[in-house]
C-alpha positions as CSV (number, residue, x, y, z in Angstrom):
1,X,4.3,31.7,20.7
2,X,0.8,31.6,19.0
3,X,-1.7,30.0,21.2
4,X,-4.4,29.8,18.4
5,X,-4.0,27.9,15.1
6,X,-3.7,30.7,12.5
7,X,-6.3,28.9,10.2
8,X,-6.0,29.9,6.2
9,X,-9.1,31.6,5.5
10,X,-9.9,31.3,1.2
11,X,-12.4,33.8,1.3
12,X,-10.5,36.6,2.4
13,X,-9.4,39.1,-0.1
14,X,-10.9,40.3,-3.6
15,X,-8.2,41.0,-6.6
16,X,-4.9,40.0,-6.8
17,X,-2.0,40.7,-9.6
18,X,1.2,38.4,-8.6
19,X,4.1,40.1,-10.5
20,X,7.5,37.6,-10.7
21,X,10.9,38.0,-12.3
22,X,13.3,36.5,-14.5
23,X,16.1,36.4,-16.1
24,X,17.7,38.3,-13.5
25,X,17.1,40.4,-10.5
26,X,16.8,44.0,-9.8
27,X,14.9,44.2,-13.2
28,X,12.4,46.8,-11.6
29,X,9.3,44.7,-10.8
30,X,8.5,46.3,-8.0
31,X,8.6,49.6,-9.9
32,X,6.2,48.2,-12.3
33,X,3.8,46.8,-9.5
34,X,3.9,50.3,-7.7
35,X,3.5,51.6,-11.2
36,X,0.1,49.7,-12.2
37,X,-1.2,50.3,-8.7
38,X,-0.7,53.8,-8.7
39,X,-3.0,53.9,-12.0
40,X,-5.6,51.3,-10.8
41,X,-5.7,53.8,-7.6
42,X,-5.8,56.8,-10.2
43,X,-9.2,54.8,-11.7
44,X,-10.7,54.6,-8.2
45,X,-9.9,51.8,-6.9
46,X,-8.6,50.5,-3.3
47,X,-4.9,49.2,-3.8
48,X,-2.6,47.5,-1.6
49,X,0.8,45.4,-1.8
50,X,2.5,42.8,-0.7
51,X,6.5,42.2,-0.9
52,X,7.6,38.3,-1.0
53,X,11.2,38.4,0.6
54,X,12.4,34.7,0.5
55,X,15.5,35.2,2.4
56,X,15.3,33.4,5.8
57,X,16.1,36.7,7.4
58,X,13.1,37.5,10.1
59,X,13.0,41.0,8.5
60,X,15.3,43.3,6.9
61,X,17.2,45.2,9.8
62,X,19.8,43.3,10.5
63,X,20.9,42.9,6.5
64,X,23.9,45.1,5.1
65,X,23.3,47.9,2.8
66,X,25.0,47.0,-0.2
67,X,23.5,43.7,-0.3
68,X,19.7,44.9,0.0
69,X,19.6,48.7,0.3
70,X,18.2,50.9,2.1
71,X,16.1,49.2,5.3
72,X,12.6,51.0,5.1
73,X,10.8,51.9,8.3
74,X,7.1,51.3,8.3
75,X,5.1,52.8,10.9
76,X,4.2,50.0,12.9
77,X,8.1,49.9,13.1
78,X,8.6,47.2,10.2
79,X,12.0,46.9,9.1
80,X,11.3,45.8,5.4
81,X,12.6,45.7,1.9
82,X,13.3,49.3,0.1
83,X,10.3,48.4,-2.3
84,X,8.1,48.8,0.4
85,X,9.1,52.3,0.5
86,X,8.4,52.6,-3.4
87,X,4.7,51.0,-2.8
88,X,3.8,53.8,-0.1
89,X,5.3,56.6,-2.2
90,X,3.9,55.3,-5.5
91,X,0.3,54.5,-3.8
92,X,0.2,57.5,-1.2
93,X,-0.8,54.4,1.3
94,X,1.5,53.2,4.9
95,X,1.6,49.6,5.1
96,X,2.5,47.4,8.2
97,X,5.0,44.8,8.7
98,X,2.2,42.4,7.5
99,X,3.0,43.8,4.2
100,X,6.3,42.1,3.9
101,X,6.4,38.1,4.2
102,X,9.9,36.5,4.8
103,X,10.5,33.1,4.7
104,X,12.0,33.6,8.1
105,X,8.6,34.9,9.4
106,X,7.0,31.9,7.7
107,X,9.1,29.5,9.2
108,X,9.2,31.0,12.5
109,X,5.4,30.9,12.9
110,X,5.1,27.2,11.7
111,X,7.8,26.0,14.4
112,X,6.6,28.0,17.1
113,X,2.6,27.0,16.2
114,X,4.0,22.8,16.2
115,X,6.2,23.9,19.6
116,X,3.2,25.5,20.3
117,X,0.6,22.2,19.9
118,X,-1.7,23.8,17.4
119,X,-0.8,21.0,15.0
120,X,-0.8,18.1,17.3
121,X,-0.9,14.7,15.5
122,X,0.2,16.0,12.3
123,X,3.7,15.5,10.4
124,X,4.2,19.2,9.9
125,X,5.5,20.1,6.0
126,X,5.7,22.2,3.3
127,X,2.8,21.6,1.5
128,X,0.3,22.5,3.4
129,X,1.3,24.2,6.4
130,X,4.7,26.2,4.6
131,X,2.1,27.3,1.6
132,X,-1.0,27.8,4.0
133,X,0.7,30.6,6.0
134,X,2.3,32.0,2.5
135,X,-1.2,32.5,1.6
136,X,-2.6,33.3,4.7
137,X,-0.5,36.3,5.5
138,X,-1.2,37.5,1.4
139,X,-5.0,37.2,2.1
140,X,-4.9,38.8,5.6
141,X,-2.9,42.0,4.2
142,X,-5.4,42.1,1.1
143,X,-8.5,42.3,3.2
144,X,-10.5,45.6,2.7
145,X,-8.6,46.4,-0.8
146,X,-10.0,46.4,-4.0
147,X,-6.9,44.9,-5.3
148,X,-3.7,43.6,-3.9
149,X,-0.4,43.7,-5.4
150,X,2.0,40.5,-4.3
151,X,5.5,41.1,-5.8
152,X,7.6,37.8,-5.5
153,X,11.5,38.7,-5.0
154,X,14.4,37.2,-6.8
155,X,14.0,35.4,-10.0
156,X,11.8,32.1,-11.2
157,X,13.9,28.8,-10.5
158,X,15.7,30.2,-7.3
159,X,15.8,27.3,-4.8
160,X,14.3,29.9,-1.9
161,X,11.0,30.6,-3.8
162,X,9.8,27.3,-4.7
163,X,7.4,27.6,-1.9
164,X,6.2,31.1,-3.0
165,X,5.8,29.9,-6.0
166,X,3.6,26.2,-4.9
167,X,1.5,28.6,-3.3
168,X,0.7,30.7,-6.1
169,X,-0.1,27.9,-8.4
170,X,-2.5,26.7,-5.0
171,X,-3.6,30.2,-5.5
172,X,-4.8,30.0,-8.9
173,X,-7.0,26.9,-8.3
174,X,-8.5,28.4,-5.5
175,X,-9.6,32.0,-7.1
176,X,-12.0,32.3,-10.2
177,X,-10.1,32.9,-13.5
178,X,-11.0,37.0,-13.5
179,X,-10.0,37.3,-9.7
180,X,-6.2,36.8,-10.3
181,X,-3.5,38.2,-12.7
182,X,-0.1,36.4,-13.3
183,X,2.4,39.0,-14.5
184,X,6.0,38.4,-15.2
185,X,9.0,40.9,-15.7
186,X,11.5,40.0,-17.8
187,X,14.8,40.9,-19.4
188,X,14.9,41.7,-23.2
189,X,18.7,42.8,-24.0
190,X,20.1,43.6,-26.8
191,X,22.6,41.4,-29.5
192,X,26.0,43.1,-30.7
193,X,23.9,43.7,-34.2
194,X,21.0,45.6,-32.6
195,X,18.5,43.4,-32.3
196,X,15.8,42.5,-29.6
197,X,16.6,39.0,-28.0
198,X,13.6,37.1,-26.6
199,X,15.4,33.5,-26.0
200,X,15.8,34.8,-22.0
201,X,12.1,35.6,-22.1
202,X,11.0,32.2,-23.6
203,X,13.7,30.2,-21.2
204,X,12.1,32.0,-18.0
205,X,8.4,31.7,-19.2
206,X,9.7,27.9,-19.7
207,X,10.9,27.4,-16.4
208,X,7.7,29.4,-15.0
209,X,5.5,26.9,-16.9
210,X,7.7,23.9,-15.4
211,X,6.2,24.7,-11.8
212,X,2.4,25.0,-13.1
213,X,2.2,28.9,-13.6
214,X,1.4,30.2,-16.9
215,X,1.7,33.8,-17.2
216,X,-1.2,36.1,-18.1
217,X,1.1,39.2,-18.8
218,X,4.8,39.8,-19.9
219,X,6.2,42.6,-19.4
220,X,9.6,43.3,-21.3
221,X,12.5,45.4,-19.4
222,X,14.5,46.2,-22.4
223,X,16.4,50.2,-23.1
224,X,13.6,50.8,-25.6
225,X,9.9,50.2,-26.3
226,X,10.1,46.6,-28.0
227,X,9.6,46.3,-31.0
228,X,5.6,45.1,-32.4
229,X,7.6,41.7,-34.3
230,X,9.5,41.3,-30.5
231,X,6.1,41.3,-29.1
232,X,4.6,39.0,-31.7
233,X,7.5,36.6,-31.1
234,X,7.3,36.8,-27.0
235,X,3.3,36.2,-27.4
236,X,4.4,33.5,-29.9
237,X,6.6,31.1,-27.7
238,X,5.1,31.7,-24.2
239,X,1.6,31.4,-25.3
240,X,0.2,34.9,-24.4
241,X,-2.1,36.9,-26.5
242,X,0.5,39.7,-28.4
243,X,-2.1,42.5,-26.3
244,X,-0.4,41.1,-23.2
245,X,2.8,41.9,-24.2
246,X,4.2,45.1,-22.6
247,X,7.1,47.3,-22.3
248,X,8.8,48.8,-19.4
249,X,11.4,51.1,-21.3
250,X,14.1,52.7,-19.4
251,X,13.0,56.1,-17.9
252,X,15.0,59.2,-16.8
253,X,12.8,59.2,-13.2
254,X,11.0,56.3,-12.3
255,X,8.1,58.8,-11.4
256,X,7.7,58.6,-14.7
257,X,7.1,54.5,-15.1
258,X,3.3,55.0,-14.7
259,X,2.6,57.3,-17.8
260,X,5.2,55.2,-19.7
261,X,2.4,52.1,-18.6
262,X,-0.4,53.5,-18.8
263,X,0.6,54.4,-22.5
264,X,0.7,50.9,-23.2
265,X,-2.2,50.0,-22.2
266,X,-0.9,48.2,-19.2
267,X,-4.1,49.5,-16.4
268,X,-6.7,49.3,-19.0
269,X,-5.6,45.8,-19.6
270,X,-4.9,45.0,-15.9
271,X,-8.7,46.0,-15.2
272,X,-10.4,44.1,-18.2
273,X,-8.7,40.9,-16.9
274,X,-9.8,41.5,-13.7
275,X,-13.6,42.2,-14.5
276,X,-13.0,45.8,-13.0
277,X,-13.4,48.0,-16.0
278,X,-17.0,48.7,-15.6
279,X,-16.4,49.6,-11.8
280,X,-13.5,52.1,-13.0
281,X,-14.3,55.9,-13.0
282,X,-14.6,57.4,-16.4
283,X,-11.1,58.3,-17.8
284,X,-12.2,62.3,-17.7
285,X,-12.7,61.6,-13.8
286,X,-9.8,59.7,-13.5
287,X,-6.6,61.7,-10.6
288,X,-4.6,63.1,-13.2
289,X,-2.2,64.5,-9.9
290,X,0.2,62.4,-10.4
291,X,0.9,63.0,-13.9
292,X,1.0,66.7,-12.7
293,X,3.3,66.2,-10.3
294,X,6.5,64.7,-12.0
295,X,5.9,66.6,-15.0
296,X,6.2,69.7,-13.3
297,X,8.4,72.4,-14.6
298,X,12.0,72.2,-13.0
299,X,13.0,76.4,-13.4
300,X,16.4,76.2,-11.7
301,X,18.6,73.1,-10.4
302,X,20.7,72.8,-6.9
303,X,23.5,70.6,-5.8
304,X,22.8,69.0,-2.0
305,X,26.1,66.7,-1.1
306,X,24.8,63.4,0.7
307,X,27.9,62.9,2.8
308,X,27.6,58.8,3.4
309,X,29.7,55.7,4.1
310,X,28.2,53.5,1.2
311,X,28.4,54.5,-2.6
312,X,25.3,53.1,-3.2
313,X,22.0,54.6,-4.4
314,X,19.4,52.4,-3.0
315,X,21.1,52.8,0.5
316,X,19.9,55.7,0.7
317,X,16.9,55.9,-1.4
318,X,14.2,57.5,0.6
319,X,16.7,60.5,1.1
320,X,17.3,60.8,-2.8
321,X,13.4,60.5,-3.1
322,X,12.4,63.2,-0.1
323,X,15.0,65.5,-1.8
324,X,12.8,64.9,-5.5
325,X,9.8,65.6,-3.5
326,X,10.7,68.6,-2.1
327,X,12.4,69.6,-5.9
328,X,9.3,68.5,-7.2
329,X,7.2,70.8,-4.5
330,X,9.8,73.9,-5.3
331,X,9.8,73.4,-8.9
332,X,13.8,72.6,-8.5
333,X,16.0,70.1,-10.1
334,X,17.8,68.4,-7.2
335,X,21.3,67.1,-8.0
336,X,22.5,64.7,-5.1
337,X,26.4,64.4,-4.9
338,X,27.8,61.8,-3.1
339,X,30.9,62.9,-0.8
340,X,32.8,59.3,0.4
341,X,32.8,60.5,4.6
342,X,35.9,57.7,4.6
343,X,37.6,59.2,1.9
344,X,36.7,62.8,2.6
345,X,40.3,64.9,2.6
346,X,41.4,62.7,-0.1
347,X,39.0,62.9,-2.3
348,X,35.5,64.6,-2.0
349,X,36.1,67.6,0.1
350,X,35.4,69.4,-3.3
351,X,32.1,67.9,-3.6
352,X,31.5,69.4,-0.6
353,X,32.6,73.0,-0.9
354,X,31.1,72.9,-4.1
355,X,27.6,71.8,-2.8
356,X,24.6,74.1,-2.1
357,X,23.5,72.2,0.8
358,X,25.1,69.6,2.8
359,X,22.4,66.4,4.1
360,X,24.0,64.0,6.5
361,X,21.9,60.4,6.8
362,X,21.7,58.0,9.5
363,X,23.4,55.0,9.7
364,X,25.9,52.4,11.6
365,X,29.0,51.8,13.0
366,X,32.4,53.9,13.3
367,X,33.5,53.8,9.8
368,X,33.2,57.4,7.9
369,X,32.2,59.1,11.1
370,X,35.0,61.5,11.3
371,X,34.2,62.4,8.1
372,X,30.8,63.0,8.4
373,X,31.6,65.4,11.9
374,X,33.9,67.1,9.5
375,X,31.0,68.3,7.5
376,X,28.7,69.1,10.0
377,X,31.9,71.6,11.1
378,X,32.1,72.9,7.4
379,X,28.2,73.7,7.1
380,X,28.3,75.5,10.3
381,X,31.1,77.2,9.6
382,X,30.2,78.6,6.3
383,X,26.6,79.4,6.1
384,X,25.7,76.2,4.1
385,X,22.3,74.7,4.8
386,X,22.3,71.5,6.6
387,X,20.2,68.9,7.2
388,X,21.3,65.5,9.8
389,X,19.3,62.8,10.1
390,X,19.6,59.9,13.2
391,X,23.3,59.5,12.9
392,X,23.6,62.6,11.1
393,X,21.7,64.3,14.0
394,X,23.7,62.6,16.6
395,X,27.3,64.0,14.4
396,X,25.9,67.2,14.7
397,X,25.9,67.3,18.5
398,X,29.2,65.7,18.7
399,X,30.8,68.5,16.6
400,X,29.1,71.1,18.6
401,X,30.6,69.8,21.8
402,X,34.0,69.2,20.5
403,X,34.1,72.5,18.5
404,X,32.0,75.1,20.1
405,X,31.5,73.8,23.5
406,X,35.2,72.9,23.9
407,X,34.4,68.9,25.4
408,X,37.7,67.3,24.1
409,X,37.3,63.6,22.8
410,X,33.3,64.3,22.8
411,X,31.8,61.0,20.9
412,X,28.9,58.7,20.8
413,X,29.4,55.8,22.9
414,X,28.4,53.8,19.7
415,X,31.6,54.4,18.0
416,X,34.3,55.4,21.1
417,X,32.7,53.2,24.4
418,X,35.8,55.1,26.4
419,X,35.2,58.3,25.6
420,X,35.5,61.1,28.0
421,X,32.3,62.6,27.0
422,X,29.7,60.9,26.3
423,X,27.3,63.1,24.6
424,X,26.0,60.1,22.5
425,X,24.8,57.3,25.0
426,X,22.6,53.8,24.4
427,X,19.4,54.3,25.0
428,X,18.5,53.2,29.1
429,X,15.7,50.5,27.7
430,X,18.8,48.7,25.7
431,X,21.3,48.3,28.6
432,X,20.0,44.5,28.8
433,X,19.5,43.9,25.3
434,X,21.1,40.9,23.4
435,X,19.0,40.4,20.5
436,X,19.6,42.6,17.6
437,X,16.9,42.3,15.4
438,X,13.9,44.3,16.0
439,X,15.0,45.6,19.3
440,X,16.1,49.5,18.4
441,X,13.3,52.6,19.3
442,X,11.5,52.2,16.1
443,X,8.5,53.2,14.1
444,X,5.6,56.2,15.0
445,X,6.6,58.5,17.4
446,X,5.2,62.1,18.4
447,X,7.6,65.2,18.8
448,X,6.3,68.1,20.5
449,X,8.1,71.1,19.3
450,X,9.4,74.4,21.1
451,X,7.0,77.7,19.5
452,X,9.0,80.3,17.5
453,X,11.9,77.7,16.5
454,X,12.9,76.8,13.6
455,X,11.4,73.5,13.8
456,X,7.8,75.1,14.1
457,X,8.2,77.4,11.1
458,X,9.5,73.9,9.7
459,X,6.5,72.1,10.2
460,X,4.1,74.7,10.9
461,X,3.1,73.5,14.0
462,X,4.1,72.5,17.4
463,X,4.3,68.8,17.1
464,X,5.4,66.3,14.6
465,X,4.5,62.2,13.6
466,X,7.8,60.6,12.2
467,X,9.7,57.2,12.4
468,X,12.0,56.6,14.2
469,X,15.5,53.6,14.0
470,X,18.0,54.0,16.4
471,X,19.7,52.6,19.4
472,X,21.6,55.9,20.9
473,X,20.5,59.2,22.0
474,X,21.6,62.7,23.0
475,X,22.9,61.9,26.9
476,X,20.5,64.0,28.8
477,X,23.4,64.8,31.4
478,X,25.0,67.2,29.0
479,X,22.1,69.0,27.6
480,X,22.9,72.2,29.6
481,X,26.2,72.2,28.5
482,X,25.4,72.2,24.7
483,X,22.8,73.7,25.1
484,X,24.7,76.8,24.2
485,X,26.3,79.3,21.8
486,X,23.8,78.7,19.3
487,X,22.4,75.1,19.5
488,X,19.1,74.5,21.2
489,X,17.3,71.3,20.7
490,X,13.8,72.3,19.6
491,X,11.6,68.8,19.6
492,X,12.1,66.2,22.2
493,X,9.7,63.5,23.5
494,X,9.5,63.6,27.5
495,X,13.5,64.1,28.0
496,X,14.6,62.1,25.0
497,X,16.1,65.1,22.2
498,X,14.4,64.4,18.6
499,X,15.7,67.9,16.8
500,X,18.5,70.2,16.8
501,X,18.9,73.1,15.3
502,X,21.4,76.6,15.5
503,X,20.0,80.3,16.0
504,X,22.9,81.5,14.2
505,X,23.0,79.7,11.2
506,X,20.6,80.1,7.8
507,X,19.4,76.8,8.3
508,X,21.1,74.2,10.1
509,X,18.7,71.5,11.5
510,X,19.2,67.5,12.7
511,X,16.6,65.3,13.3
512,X,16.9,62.2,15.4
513,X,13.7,61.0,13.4
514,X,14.1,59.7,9.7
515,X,11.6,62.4,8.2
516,X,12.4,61.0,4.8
517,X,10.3,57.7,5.6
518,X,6.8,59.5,5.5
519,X,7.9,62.0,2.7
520,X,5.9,61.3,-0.9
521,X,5.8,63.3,-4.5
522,X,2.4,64.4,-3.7
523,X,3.7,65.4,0.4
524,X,7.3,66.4,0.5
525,X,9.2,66.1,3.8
526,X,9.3,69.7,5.7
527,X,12.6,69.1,6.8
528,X,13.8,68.7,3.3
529,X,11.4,71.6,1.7
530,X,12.8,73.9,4.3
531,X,17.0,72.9,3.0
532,X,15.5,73.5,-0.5
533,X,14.1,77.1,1.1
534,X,17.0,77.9,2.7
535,X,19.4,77.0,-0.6
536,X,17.1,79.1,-2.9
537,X,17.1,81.8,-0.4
538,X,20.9,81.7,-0.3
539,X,21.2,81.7,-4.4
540,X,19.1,84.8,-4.7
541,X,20.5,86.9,-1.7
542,X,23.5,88.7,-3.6
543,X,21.1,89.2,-6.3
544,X,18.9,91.2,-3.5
545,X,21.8,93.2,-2.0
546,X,22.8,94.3,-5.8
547,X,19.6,95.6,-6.3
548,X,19.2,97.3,-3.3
């Protein structure tokens, strides 16, 4: 419990753009905040961000897939919204769990500071203790930035953001006009007859204006650019200049958001509201890397199947985006198929013969884990790069055992308690664990890594930094046992087993790490380079053995 009052200090922090939503959610405003960072970063400046989650959820790691995606890892161990993971890829920055504010952190801190005393004599409320630690936590992240991004989930006139959105208008009266940016993401569909509708724009900017906010910047999620007349009647009805009227077309890869914004005018605007254009390097000096990057030419295009248990992108989006990077890095197209592990003999076990490589991700529970052991057996068996990560680590040393080793009923603990082999077992700190939030082995850890593996030619070095998320391990009892016919486990911290990988086999490795976490456009994940390697290697052997 905090022994202190955490006082709100109003002089912390420099610059800050608050980007909200309406309309509807999953409109892509963290993509457009990560987007106008990245350029503000590419003109020199210091950028951070801040993700508003007002679910009452203490983080994100207890929360179901489909209803929030992926959980990200930070490297303080933060589990935190997916966009997190879009703000350190787009702004080549790791953030802390202080980047993320819940209203269940919020409220947790206020309770435990009144159980606590630090308010004694006070009737404890919303306004101002609720909206003091809002502010305080946005202040505390922004400190030492040039500017600080705070994107505010859900949508404008949701019932959980009412306080978010109190403390932004308290905000706005305590900062000086050119130290803050209101910018709001809205929807602009179409009508049956073709034509751009702005009624949603004007009904959210309304409702925004109800509370005390008044936007300094729309930006318009629509198929298309909008139109010059849509902008004049957006800048028309929700009283905005028509020069702070934006675009945010839809984009093939949302790597390519930022030059879509940056052709608008979006940064250049961002930085003359903010007083920061005469601070900015000259646009001749300006990083033009990224640009570079995700315009790169793509010569050749391979087909990785991501055997899973949810049919959902954005549960696994850091392994779609490590598989880009790495595309990006080998100048390959990567096309990721999903193969259903539930529904694998049906269904999708011609995805998976058809597949170039075969990547197996972590996750939870029994369901689809028969299915994913049954394509660790079919990469091994055939030559087919592979690449497991956590769980997918953990299936790869249960086929082993079952398969090569001969252990009958081998299984993780996890998903068969009874089973006769435990090669999978709970980690020994978890035996008295209750809680499930925040408890698993997570964030920074170091591997050390065995010389001459494949691991080391991997990583090109003998030791490793990843993040880690997960509650089981490789039981050290039966290491000499599968330790055998092929499989050696390569990286391990003290006598816990972080990497697999097989002697006899193009390029089969498993991770108990999630390598994807730290992988970025500019930095691609070695684990995921080396599959692309191994693929590409694969592709032009028969063309070597013709020729020879």
């Amino acid at each position: 419990m905090p022994t202190d009052p955490q006082r709100y200090d109003p002089d912390l922090g420099r610059k800050f753009v608050f980007v909200t939503g309406g309309v509807m959610s999953g409109l892509g405003k963290g993509i457009t905040a990560a987007s106008t960072g990245r350029l503000l970063s590419n003109a020199g400046f210091d950028v951070t961000a801040v993700k508003i989650d007002p679910y009452l959820n203490v983080d994100a790691g207890t929360m179901n897939p489909y209803q929030h995606g992926e959980v990200y890892v930070l490297k303080d161990g933060g589990e935190v919204d997916l966009d997190l993971g879009n703000y350190e890829r787009f702004l080549g920055v790791d953030m802390t769990s202080d980047h993320n504010v819940t209203t269940g952190k919020v409220y947790k801190n206020v309770i435990e500071s009144e159980r606590a005393g630090d308010y004694l004599g006070e009737t404890v409320q919303v306004i101002p203790h609720i909206t003091d630690d809002i502010k305080r936590r946005i202040r505390e992240a922004a400190e030492g930035s040039d500017v600080c991004l705070i994107e505010i989930g859900g949508t404008v006139g949701d019932i959980e953001g009412m306080p978010y959105l109190e403390a932004l208008r308290q905000f706005a009266h305590e900062e000086d006009d050119e130290d803050i940016l209101f910018t709001h993401v809205t929807l602009v569909p179409y009508s049956k007859n073709g034509e751009q509708k702005t009624k949603p724009t004007q009904h959210s900017v309304k409702e925004l204006r109800s509370i005390g906010l008044q936007p300094d910047i729309l930006v318009g999620r629509c198929e298309d650019e909008l139109d010059p007349k849509t902008k004049e009647k957006i800048a028309l009805f929700c009283d905005v200049p028509t020069d702070a009227v934006f675009s945010n077309p839809d984009v093939e890869d949302v790597y390519h958001v930022p030059l879509m914004v940056e052709r608008e005018g979006l940064d250049e605007y961002v930085m003359q509201e903010l007083n920061l254009a005469d601070e900015a390097l000259p646009e001749a000096e300006r990083s033009t890397e990224w640009r570079d990057l995700v315009t790169r030419e793509r010569t050749d295009t391979v087909e990785v199947a991501l055997v899973g248990k949810y049919d959902l992108e954005d549960a696994y989006m850091s392994v779609h985006e490590a598989l880009k990077h790495a595309g990006i890095q080998r100048g390959v197209e990567v096309d990721v198929v999903w193969v259903d592990a539930d529904e694998m003999d049906e269904h999708h076990a011609e995805r998976l013969e058809n597949a170039d490589g075969v990547v197996v991700p972590g996750g939870f529970g029994s369901r689809g884990s028969e299915g994913k052991i049954e394509a660790v057996r079919y990469a091994r068996e055939n030559d087919v790069p592979f690449l497991g990560l956590c769980l997918g680590f953990q299936m790869a040393v249960i086929e082993h055992a079952r398969n090569v080793v001969g252990l009958e009923g081998a299984d993780s603990t996890e998903i068969e308690p009874d089973t006769p082999h435990p090669v999978i077992d709970l980690l020994p700190e978890q035996y008295e664990t209750e809680e499930m939030g925040g408890t698993m082995r997570l964030g920074t850890h170091v591997t050390e890594i065995d010389e001459g593996t494949l691991a080391a030619g991997v990583y090109g070095d003998t030791s490793c930094t990843e993040r880690h998320r997960h509650r089981y391990e490789v039981n050290p009892e039966y290491i000499p046992q599968l330790e055998a016919d092929g499989l050696t486990f390569s990286g391990y911290a003290d006598n816990r087993m972080e990497i697999v990988e097989r002697a006899d086999h193009p390029y089969f490795i498993g991770t108990q790490f999630h390598p994807e976490f730290r992988s970025r456009p500019d930095r691609a994940s070695p684990p995921f380079v080396g599959l692309l390697d191994a693929i590409l290697d694969e592709q032009e052997a028969p063309e070597t053995e013709v020729s020879a």
